[in-house]
C-alpha positions in Angstrom: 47.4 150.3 135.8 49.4 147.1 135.7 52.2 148.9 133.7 52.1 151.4 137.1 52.3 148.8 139.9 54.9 146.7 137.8 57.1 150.1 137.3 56.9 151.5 141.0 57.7 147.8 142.7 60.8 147.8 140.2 61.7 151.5 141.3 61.3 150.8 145.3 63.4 147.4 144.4 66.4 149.5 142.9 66.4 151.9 145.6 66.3 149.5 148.4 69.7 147.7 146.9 71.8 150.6 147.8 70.5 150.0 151.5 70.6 146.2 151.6 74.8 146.4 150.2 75.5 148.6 153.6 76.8 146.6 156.4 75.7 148.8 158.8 75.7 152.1 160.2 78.7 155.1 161.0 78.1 157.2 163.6 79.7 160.2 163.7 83.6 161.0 163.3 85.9 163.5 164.9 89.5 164.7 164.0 91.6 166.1 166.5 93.8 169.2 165.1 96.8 167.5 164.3 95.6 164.5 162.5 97.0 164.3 159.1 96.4 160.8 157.2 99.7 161.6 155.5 101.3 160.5 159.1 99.4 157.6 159.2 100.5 156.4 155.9 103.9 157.1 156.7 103.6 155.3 160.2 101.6 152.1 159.0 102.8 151.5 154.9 104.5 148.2 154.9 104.4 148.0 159.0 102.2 146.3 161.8 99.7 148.4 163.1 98.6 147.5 166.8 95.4 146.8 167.6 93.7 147.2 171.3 90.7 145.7 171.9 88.4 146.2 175.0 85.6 144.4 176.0 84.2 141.2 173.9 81.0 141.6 171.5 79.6 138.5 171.5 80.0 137.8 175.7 78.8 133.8 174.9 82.2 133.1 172.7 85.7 133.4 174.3 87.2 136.6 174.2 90.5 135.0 172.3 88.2 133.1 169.7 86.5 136.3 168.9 89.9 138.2 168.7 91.3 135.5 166.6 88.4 136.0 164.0 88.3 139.6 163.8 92.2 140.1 163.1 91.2 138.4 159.7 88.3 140.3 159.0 89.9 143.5 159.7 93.4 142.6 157.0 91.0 142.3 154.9 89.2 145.2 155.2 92.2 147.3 155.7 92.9 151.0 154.5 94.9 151.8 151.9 98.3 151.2 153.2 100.3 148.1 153.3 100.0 147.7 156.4 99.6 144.7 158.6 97.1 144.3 161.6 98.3 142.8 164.7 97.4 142.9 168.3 101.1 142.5 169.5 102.5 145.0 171.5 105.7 146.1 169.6 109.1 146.4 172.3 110.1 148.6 172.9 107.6 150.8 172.4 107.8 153.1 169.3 107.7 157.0 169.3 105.3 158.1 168.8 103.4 154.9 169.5 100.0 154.9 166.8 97.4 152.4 167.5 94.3 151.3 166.4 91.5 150.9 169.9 88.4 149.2 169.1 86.4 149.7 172.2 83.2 147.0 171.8 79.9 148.1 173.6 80.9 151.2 175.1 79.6 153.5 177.9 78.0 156.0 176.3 80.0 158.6 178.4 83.9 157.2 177.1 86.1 159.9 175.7 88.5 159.1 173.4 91.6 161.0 175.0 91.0 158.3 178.5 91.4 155.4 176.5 94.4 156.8 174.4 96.1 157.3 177.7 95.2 153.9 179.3 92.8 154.7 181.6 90.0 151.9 182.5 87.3 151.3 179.6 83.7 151.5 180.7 81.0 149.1 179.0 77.6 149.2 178.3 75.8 146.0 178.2 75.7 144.1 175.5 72.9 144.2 173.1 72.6 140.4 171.6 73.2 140.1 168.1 74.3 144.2 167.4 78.3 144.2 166.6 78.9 147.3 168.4 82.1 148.8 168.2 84.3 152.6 169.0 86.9 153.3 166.8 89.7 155.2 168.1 93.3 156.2 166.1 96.1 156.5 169.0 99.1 158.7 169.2 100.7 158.2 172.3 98.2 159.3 174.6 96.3 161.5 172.7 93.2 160.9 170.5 93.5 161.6 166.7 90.4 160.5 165.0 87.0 158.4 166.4 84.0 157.2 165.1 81.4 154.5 166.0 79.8 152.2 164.3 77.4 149.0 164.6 75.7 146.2 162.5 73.5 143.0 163.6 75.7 140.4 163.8 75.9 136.7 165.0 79.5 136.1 165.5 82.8 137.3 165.1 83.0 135.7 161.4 79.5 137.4 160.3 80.4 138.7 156.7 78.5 142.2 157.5 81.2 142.8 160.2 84.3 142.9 157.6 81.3 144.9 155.1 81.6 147.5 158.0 85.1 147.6 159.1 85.4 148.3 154.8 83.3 151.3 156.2 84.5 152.0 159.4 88.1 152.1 158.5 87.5 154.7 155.5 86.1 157.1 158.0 88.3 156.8 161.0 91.4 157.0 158.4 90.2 159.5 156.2 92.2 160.2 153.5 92.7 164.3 152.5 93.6 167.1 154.5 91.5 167.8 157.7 89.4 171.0 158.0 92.3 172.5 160.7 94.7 172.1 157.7 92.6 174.6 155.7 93.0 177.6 158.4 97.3 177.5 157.9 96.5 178.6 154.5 97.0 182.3 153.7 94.7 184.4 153.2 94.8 185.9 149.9 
């Protein structure tokens, strides 16, 4: 009986782990027709990659602290490119012009496509100690990719939020071809 209790706490300890190691949680991911990660690794690989950000998820630190923190977080969680985060606008504006838009405590009701083209961001309020964040891969003013994703968090240099841009960034850049790519295929 001992032997029993002894073997199922060790079993529910080794199946918790894989839970505990997440940072947090993906929602779920859309890629527009035309996305292709071979065109992202062609536009980012040894380049700076803009970042937008709208909106500020911890509202009691200063929105340029909190950008300052993340930009470090997010090199080092970066995709496989060689590419180099940075929230600087480049001039003149390349084209096609691919961006990165991290949209922090959205509305629930923000498309993708409106914020590609510059249109106003809506907010939600802001859920204390939840790192909530809308991923969204740019070309020009069109949409290419989006997820969402969130973990607690109690600052903008929280470990788990780097643990879920590692995540985040894997899914909003996924590498492969995209399900569209399979209908141009022949038919045999």
């Amino acid at each position: 009986m001992r032997l029993t209790r002894r073997l199922a706490a060790a079993l529910s300890a080794t199946l918790a782990l894989p839970a505990l190691a997440l940072a947090g949680t993906i929602g779920g991911s859309y890629y527009a027709p035309q996305y292709d990660f071979r065109e992202f690794w062609a536009a980012t690989d040894n380049k700076p990659f803009q970042v937008v950000l709208g909106g500020n998820p911890f509202p009691n630190v200063d929105a340029a602290t909190v950008a300052r923190d993340l930009l470090p977080a997010m090199q080092r969680a970066k995709p496989r490119p060689a590419l180099t985060f940075t929230y600087d606008q480049p001039t003149p504006r390349p084209s096609p012009d691919y961006r990165l838009v991290l949209v922090f405590d959205s509305a629930n009701n923000l498309n993708a496509d409106p914020v590609c083209a510059g249109e106003p961001m809506r907010f939600k309020p802001n859920r204390p100690g939840v790192f909530n964040v809308y991923a969204i891969y740019c070309r020009n003013d069109r949409m290419l990719s989006y997820t969402t994703a969130w973990t607690d968090a109690t600052g903008p240099t929280d470990p788990r939020i780097e643990r879920l841009f590692r995540q985040l960034f894997l899914v909003v850049f996924k590498e492969g071809p995209s399900r569209w790519a399979m209908l141009d295929q022949p038919f045999n």
